[in-house]
Biopython code that builds the backbone (N, CA, C, O; Angstrom):
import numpy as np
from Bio.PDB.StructureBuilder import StructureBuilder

atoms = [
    (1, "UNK", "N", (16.874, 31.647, -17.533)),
    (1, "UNK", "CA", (15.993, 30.622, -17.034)),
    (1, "UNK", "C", (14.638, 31.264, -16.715)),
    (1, "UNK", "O", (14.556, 32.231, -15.958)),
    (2, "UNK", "N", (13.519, 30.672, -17.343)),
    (2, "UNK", "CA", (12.795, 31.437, -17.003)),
    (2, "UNK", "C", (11.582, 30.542, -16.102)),
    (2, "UNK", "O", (11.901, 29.526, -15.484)),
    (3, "UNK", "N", (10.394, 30.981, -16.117)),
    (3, "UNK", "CA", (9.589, 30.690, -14.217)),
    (3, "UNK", "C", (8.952, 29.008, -14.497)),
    (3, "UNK", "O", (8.816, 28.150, -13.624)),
    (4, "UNK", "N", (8.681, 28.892, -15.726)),
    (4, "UNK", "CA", (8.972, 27.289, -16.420)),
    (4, "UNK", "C", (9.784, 26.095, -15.807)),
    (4, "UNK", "O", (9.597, 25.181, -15.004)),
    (5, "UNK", "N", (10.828, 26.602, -16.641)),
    (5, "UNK", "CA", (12.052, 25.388, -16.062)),
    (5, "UNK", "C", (11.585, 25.810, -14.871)),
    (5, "UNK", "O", (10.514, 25.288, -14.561)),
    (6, "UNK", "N", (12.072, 26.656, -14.025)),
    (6, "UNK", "CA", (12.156, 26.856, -12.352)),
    (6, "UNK", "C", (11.594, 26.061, -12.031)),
    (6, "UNK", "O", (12.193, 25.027, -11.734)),
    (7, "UNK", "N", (10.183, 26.120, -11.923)),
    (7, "UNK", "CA", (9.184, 25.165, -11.382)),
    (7, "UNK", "C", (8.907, 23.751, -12.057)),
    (7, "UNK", "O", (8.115, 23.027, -11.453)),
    (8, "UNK", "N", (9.391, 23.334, -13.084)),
    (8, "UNK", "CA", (9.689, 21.922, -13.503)),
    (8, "UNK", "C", (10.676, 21.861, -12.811)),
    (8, "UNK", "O", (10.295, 21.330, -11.768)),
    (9, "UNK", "N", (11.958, 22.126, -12.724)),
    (9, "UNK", "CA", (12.899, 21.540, -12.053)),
    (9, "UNK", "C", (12.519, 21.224, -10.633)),
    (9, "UNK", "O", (12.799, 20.122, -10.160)),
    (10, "UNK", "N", (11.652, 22.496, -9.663)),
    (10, "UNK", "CA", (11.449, 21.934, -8.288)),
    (10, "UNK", "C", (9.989, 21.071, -8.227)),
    (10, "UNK", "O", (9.608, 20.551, -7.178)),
    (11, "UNK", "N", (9.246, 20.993, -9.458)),
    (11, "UNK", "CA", (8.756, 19.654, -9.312)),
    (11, "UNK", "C", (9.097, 18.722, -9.598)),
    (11, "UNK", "O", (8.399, 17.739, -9.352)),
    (12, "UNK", "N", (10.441, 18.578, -10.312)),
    (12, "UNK", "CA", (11.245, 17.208, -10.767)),
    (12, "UNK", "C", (11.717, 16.653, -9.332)),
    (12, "UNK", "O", (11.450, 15.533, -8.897)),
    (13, "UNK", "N", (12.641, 17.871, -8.530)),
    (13, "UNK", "CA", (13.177, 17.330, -7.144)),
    (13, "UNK", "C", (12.172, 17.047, -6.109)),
    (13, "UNK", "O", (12.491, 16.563, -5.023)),
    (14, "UNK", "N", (10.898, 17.356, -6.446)),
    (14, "UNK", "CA", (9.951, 17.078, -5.417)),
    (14, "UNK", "C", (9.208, 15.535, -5.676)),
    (14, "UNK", "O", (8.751, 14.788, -4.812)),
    (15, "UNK", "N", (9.247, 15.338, -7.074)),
    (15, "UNK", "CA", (9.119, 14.189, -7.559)),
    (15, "UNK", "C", (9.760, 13.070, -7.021)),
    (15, "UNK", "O", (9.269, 12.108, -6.431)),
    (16, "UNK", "N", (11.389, 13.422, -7.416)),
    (16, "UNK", "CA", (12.207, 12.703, -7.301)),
    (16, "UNK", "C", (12.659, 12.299, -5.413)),
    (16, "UNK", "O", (13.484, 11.418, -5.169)),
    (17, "UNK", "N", (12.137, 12.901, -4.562)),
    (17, "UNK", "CA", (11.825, 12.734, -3.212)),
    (17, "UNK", "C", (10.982, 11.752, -2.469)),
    (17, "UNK", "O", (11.058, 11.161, -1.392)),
    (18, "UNK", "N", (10.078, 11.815, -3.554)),
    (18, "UNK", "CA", (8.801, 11.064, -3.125)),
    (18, "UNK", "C", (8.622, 9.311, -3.803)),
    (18, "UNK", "O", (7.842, 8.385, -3.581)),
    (19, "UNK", "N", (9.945, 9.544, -4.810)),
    (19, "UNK", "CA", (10.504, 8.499, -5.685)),
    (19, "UNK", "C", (11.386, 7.529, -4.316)),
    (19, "UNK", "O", (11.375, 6.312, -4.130)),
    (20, "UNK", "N", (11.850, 8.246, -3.800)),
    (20, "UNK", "CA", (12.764, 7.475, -2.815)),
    (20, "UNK", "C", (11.913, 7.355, -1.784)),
    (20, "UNK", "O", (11.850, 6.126, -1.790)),
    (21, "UNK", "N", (11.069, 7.747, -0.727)),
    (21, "UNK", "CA", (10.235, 7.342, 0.057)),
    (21, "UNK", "C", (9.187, 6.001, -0.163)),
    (21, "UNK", "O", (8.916, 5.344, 0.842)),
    (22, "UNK", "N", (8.595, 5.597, -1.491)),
    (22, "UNK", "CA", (8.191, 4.856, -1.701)),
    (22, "UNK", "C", (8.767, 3.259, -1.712)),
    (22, "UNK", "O", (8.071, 2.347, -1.265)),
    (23, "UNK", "N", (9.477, 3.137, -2.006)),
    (23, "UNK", "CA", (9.518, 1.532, -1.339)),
    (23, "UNK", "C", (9.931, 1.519, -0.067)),
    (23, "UNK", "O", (9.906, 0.329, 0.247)),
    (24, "UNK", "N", (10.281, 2.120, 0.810)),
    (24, "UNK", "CA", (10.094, 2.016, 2.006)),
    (24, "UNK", "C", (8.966, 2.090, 2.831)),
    (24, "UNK", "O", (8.982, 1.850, 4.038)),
    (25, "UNK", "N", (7.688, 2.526, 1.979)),
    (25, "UNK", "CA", (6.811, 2.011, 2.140)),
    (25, "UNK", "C", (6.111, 0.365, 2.143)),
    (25, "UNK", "O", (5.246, -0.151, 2.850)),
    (26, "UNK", "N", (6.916, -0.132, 1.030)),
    (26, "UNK", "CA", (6.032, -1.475, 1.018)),
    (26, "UNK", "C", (6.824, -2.588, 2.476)),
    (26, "UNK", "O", (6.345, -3.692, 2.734)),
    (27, "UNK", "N", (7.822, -2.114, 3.110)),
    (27, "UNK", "CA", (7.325, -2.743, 4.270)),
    (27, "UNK", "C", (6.961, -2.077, 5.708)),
    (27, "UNK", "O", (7.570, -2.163, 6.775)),
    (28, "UNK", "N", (5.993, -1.518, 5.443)),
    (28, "UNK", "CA", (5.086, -0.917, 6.424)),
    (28, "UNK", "C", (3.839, -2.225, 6.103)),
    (28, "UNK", "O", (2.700, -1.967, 6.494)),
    (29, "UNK", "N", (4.052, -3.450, 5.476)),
    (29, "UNK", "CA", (2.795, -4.687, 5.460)),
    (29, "UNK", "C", (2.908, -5.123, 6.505)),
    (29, "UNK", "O", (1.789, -5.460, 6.894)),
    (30, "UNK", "N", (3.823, -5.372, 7.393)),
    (30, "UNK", "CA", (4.190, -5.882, 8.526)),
    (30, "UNK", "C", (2.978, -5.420, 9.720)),
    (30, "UNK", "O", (3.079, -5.890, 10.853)),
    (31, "UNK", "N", (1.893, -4.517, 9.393)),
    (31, "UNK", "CA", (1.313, -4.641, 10.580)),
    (31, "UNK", "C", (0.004, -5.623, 9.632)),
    (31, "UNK", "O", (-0.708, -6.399, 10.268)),
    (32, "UNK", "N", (-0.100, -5.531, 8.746)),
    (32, "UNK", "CA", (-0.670, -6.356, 8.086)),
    (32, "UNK", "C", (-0.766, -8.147, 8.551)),
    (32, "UNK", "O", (-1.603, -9.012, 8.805)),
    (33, "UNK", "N", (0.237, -8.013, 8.479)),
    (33, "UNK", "CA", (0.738, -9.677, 9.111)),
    (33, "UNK", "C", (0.513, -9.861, 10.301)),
    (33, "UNK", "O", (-0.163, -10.856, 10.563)),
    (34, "UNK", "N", (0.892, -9.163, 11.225)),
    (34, "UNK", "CA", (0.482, -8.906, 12.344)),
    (34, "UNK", "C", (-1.032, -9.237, 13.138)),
    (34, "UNK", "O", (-1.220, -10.031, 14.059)),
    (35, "UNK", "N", (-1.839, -8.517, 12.582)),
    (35, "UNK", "CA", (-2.905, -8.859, 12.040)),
    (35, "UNK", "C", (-3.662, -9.906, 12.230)),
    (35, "UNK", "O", (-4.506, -10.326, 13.022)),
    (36, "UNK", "N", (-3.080, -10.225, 11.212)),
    (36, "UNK", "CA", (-3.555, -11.530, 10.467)),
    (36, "UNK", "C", (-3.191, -12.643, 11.563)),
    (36, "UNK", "O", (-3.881, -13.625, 11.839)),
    (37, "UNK", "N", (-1.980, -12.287, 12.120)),
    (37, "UNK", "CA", (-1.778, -13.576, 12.891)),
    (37, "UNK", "C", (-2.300, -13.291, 14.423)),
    (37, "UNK", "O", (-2.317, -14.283, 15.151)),
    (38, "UNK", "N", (-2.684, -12.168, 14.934)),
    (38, "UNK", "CA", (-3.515, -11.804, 16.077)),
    (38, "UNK", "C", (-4.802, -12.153, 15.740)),
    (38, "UNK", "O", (-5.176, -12.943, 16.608)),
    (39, "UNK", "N", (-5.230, -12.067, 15.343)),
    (39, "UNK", "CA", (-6.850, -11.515, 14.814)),
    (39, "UNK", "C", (-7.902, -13.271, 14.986)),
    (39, "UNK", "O", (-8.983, -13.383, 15.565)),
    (40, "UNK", "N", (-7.241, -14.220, 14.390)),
    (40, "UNK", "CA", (-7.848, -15.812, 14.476)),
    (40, "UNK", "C", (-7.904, -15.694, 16.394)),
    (40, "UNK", "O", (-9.041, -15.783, 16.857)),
    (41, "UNK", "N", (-7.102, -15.563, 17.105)),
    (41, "UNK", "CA", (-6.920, -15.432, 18.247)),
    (41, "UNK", "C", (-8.225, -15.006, 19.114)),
    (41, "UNK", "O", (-8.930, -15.680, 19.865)),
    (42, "UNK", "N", (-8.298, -13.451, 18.683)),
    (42, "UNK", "CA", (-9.152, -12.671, 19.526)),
    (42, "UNK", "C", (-10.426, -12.539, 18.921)),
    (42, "UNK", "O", (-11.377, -12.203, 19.627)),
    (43, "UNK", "N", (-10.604, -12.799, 17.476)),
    (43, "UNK", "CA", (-12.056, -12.514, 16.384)),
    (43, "UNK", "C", (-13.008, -13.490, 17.199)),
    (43, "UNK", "O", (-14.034, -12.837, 17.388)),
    (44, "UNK", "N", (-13.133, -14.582, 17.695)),
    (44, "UNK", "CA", (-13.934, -15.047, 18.327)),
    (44, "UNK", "C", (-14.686, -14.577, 19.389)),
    (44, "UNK", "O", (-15.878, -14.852, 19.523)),
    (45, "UNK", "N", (-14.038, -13.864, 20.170)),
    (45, "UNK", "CA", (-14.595, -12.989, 21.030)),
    (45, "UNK", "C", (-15.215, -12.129, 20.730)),
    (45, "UNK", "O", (-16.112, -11.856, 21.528)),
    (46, "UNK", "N", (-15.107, -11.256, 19.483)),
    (46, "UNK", "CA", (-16.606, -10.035, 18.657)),
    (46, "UNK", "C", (-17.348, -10.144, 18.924)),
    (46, "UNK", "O", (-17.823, -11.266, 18.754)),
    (47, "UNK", "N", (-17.954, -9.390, 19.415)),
    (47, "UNK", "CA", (-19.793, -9.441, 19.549)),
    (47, "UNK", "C", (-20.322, -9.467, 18.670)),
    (47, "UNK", "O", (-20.056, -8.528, 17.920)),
    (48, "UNK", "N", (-21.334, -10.438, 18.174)),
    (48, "UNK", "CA", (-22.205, -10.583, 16.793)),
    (48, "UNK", "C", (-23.652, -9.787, 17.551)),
    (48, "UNK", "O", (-23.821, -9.287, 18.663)),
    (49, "UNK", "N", (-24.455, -9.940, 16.471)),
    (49, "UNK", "CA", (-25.702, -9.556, 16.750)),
    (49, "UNK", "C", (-26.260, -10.637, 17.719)),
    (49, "UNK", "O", (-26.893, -10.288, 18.715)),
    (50, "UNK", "N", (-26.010, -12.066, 17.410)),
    (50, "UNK", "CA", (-26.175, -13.404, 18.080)),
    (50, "UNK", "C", (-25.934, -13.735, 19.623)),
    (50, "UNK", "O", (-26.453, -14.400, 20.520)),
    (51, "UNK", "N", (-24.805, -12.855, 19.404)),
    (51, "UNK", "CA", (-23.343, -13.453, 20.792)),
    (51, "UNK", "C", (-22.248, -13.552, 19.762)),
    (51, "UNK", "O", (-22.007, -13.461, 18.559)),
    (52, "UNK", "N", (-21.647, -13.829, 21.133)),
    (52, "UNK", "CA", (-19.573, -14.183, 20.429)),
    (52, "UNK", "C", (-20.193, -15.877, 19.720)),
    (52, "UNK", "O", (-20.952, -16.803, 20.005)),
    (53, "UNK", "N", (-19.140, -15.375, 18.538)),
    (53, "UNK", "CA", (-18.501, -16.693, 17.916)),
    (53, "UNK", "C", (-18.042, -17.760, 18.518)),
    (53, "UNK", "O", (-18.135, -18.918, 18.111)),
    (54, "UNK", "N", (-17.510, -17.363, 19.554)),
    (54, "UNK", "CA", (-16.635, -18.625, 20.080)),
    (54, "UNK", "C", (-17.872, -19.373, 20.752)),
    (54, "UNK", "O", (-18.033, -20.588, 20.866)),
    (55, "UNK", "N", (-18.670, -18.378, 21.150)),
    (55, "UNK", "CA", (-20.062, -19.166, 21.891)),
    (55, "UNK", "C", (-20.792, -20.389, 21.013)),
    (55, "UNK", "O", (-21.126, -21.477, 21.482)),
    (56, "UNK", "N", (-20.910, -20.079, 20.024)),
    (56, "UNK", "CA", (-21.702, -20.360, 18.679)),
    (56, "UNK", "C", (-21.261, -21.547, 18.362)),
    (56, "UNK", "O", (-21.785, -22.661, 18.361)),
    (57, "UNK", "N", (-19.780, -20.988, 17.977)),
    (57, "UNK", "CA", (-19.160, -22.859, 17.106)),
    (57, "UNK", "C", (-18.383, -23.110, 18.021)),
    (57, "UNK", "O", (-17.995, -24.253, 17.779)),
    (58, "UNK", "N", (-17.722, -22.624, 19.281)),
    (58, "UNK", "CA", (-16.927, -23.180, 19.898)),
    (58, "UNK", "C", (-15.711, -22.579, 19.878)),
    (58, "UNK", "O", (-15.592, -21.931, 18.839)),
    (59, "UNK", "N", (-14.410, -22.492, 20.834)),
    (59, "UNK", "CA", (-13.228, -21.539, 20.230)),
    (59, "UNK", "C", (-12.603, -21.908, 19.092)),
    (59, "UNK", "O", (-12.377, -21.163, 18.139)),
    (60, "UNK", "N", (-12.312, -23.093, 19.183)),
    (60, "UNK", "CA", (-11.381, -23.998, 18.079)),
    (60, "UNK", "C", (-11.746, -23.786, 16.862)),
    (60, "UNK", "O", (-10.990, -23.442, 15.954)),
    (61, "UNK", "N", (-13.167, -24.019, 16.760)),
    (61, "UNK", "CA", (-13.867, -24.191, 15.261)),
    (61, "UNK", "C", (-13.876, -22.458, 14.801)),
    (61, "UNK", "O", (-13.478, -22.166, 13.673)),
    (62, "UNK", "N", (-14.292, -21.505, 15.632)),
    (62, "UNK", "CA", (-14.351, -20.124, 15.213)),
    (62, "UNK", "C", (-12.688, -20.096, 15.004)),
    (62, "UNK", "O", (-12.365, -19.769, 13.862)),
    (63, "UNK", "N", (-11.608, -20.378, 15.893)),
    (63, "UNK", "CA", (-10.106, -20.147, 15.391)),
    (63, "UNK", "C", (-9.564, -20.146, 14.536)),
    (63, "UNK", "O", (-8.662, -19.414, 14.127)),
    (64, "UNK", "N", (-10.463, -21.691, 13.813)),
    (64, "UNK", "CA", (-9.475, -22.401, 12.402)),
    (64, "UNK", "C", (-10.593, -21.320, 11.142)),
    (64, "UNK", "O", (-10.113, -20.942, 10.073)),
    (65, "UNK", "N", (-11.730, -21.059, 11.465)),
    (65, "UNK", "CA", (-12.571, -20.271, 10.586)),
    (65, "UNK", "C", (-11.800, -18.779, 10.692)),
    (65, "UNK", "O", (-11.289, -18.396, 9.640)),
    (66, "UNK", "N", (-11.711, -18.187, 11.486)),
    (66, "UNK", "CA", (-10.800, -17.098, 10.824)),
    (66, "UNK", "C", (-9.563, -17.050, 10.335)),
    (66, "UNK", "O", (-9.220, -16.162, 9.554)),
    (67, "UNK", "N", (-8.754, -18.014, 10.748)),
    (67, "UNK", "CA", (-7.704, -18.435, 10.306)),
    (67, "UNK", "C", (-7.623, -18.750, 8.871)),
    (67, "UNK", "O", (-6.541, -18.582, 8.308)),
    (68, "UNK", "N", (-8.574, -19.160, 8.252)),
    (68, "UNK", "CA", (-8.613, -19.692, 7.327)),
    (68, "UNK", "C", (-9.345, -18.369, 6.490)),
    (68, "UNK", "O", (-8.791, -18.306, 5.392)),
    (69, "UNK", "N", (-10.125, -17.565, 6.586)),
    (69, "UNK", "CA", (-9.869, -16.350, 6.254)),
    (69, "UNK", "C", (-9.294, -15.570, 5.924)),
    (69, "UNK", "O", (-9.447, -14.837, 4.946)),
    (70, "UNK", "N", (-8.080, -15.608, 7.138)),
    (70, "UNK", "CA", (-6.825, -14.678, 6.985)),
    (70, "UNK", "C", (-5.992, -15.392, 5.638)),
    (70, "UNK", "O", (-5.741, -14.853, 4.560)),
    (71, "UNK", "N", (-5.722, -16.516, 6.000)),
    (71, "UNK", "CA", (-4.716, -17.469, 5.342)),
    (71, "UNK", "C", (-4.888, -16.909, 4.040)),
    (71, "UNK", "O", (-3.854, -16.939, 3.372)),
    (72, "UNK", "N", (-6.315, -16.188, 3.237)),
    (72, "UNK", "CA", (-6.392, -16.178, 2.024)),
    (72, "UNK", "C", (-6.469, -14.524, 1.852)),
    (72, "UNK", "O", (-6.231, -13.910, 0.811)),
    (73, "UNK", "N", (-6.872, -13.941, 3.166)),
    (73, "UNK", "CA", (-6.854, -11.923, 3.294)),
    (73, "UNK", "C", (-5.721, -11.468, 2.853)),
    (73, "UNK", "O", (-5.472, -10.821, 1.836)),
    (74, "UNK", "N", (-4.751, -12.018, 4.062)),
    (74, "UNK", "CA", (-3.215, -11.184, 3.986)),
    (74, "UNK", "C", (-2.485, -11.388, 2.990)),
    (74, "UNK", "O", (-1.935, -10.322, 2.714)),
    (75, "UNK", "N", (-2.100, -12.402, 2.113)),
    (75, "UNK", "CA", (-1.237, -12.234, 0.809)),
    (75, "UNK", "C", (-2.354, -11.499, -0.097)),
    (75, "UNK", "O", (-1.932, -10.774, -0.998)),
    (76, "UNK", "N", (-3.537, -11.611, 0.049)),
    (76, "UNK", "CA", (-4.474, -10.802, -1.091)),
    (76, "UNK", "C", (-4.073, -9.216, -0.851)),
    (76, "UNK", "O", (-3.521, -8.547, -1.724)),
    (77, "UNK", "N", (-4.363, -8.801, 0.214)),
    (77, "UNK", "CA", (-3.820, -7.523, 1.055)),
    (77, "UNK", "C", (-2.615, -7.019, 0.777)),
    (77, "UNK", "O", (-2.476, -5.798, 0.695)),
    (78, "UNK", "N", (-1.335, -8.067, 0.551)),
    (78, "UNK", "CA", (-0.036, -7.955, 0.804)),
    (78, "UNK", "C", (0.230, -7.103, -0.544)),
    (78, "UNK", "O", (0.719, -6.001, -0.792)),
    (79, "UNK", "N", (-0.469, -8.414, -1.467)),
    (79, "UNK", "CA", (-0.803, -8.261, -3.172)),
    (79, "UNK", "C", (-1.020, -7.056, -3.730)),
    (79, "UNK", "O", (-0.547, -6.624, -4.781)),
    (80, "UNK", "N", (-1.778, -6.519, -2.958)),
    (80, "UNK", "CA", (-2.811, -5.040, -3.499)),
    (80, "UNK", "C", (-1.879, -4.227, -3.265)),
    (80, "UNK", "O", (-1.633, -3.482, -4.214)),
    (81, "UNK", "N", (-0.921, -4.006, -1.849)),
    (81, "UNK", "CA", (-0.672, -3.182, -1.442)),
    (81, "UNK", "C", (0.821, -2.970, -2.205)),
    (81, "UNK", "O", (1.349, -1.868, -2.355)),
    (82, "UNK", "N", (1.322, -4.100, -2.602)),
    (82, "UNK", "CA", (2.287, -4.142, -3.685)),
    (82, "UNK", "C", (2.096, -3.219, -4.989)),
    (82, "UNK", "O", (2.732, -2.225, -5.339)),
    (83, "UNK", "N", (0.966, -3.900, -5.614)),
    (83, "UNK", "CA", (0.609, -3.374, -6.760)),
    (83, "UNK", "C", (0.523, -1.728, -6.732)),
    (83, "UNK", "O", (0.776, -0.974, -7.672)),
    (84, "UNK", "N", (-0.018, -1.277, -5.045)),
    (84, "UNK", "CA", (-0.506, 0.268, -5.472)),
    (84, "UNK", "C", (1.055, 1.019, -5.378)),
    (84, "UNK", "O", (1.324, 2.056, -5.984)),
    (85, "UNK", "N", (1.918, 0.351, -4.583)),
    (85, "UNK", "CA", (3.249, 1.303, -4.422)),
    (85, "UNK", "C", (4.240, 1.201, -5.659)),
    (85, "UNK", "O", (5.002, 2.123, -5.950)),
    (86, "UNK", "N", (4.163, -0.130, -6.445)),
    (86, "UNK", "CA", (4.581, -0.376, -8.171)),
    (86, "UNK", "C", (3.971, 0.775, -8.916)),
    (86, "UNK", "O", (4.528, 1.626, -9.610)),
    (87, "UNK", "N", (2.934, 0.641, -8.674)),
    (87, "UNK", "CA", (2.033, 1.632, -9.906)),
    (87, "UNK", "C", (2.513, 3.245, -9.543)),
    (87, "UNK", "O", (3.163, 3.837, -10.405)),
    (88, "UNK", "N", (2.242, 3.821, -8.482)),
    (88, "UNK", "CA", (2.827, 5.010, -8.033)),
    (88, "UNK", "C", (4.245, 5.257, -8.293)),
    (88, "UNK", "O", (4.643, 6.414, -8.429)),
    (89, "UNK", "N", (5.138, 4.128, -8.382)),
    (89, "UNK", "CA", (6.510, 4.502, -8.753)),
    (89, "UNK", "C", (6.314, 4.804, -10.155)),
    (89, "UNK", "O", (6.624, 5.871, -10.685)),
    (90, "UNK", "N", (5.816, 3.872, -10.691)),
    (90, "UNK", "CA", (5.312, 4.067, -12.509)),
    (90, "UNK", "C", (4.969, 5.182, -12.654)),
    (90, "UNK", "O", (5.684, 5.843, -13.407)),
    (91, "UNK", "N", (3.666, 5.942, -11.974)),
    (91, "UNK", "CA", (3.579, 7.266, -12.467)),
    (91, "UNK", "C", (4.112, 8.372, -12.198)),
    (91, "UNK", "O", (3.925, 9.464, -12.736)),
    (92, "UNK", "N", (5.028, 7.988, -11.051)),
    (92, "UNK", "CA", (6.504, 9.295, -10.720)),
    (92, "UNK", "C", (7.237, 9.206, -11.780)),
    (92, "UNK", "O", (7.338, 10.183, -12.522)),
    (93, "UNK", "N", (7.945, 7.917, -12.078)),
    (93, "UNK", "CA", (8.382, 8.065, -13.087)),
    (93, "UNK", "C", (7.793, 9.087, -14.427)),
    (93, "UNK", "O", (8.310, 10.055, -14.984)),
    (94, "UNK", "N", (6.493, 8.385, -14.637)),
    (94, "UNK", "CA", (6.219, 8.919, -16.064)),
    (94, "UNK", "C", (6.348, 10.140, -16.098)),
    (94, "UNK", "O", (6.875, 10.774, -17.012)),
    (95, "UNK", "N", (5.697, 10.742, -14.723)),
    (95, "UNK", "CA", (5.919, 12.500, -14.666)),
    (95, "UNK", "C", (7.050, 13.220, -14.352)),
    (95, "UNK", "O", (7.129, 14.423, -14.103)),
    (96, "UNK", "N", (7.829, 12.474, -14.382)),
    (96, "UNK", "CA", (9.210, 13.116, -14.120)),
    (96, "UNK", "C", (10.063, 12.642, -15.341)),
    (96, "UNK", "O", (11.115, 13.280, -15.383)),
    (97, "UNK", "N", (9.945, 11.717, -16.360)),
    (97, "UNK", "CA", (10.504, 11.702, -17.670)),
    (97, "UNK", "C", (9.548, 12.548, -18.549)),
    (97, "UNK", "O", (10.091, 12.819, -19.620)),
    (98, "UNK", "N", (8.348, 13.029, -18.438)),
    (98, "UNK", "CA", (7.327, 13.912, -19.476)),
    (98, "UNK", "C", (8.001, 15.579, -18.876)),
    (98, "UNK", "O", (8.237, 16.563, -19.576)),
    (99, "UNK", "N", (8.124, 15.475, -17.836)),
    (99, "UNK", "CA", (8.824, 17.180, -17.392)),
    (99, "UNK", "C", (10.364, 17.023, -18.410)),
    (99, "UNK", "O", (10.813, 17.848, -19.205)),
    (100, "UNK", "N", (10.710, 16.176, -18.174)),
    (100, "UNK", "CA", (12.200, 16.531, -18.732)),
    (100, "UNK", "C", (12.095, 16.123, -20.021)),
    (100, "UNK", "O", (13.190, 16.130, -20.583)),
    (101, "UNK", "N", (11.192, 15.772, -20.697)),
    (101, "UNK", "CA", (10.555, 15.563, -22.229)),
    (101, "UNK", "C", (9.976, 17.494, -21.890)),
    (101, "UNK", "O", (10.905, 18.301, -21.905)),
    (102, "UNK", "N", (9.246, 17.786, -21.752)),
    (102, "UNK", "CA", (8.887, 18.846, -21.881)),
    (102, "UNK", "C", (9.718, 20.266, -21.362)),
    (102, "UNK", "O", (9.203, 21.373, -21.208)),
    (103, "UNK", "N", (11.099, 19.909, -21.148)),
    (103, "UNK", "CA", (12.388, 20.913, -20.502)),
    (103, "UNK", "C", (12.815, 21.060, -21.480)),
    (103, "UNK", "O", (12.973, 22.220, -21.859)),
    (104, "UNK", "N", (13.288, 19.700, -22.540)),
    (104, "UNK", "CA", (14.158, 19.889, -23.806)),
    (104, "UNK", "C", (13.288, 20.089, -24.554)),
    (104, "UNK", "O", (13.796, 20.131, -25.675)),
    (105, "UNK", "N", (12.199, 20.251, -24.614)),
    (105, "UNK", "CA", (11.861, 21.024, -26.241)),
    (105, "UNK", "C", (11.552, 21.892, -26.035)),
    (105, "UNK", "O", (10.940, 22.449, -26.947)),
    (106, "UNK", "N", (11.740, 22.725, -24.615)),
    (106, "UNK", "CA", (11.726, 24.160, -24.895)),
    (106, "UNK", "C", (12.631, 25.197, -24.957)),
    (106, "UNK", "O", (12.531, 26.399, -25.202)),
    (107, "UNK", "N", (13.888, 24.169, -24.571)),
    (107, "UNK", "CA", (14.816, 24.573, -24.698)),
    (107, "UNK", "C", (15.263, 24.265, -26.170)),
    (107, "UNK", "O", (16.120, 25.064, -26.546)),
    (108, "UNK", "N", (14.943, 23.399, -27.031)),
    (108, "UNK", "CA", (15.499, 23.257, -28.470)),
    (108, "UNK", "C", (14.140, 24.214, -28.806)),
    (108, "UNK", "O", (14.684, 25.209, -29.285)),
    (109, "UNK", "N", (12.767, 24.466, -28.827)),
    (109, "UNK", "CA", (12.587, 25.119, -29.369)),
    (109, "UNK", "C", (12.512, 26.739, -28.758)),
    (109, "UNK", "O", (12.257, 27.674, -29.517)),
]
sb = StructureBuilder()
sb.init_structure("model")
sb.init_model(0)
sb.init_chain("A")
sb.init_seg("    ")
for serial, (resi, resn, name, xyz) in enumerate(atoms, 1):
    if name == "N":
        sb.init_residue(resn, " ", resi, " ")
    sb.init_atom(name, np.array(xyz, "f"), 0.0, 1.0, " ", f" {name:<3s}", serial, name[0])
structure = sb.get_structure()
C-alpha cells in the first residue's frame, strides 16, 4: 500500500464523516423560524433614522408589514438553506466516488 491509497482512503473516511453530519444540519432552520415569528413583534421598535416604526405607521400596521415580509423571507431562507446542504452532499459524494474511481485504476493499472 503505498502513501496514495493511504491518504485517499483517510480522505474517503473523512469525507464520509462529514457525509453524515450534514443533514443534521438542515434542521438547525428552526432558529430561522423562530425568527421570523419573533421579529414582526419586536421590528417595530428599531430605531430608523426617522424614529421607531411603530411611531410612524402605528404598531398594528408596522406588525402586519413585517409580517408580511417574513411570510415571504423564511421559506425563501428555508429554500436556500436546503439547496446549499443538497448541493454539499452532491459534492461529497462526487469526491468520494472520483477517489474510489481514482483507487481502482491504480490499482488495475
Amino acid at each position: 500500500m503505498d502513501d496514495f491509497e493511504i491518504n485517499s482512503e483517510k480522505e474517503i473516511k473523512n469525507l464520509e464523516a462529514q457525509l453524515k453530519k450534514l443533514p443534521k444540519e438542515k434542521w438547525k432552520i428552526w432558529r430561522l423560524i423562530v425568527v421570523g415569528i419573533i421579529t414582526p413583534f419586536v421590528g417595530p421598535y428599531i430605531p430608523l433614522r426617522k424614529g421607531m416604526l411603530a411611531d410612524r405607521m402605528g404598531y398594528h400596521n408596522s406588525v402586519l408589514l413585517f409580517a408580511l415580509i417574513f411570510l415571504f423571507a423564511v421559506p425563501a431562507g428555508c429554500y436556500m438553506h436546503f439547496q446549499k446542504i443538497n448541493n454539499e452532499i452532491f459534492d461529497i459524494e462526487c469526491q468520494i466516488e472520483n477517489l474510489k474511481r481514482q483507487n481502482k485504476q491504480k490499482i488495475e493499472g
